[in-house]
Residue, then its C-alpha position, 0 to 999 in steps of 0.5 A: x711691642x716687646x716686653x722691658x728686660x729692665x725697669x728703673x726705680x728710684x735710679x736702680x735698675x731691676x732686671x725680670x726675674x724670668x731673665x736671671x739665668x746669667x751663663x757666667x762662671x763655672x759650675x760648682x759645688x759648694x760646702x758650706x758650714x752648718x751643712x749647708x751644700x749648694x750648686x751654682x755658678x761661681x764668682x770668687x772675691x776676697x772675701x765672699x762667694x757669689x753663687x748665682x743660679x743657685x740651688x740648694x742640694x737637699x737630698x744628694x740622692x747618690x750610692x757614693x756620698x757627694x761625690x756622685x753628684x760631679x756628673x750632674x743629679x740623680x733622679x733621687x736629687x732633691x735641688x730647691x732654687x734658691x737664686x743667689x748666695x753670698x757666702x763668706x769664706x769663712x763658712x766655707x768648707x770645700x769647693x768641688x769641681x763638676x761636669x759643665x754640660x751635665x749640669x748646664x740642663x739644670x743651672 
């Protein structure tokens, strides 16, 4: 007998965490306000940002600032999991574009 993707409780259906990695949208590198940087799938709405498969950028581990991280981490990068983020638009201060596949590895 195979294992349940999903359980229903109380009519909401709950997905397994091990099963959360999800492949939609693109990769990207979030600055927040506060100094907040995150790494994770993108999905923009009016007034949110949704990042799944998140993790928060702790130490970026670079010799050339943020923008070494376009290319995927170093091996000084320090990622923490962090799952899902929803980030208001106001608290966001850039949106970076990264190398998919140097990525995908990792989110």
């Amino acid at each position: 007998m195979s294992e349940p993707s999903t359980i229903k409780i109380n009519e909401v259906e709950y997905a397994r965490k091990d099963s959360s990695k999800n492949n939609e949208g693109p990769i990207k590198i979030v600055v927040v306000d506060r100094g907040f940087v995150y790494v994770g799938r993108l999905q923009l709405s009016t007034n949110f940002i949704l990042l799944t498969d998140a993790r928060n950028i702790r130490v970026w581990g670079t010799t050339n600032g943020l923008g070494g991280l376009v290319s995927g981490p170093t091996a000084k990068t320090k990622l923490d999991l962090v799952g899902i983020v929803q980030i208001p638009m106001r608290a966001v201060i850039s949106i970076i574009d990264t190398d998919q596949s140097e990525w995908k590895t990792i989110i």
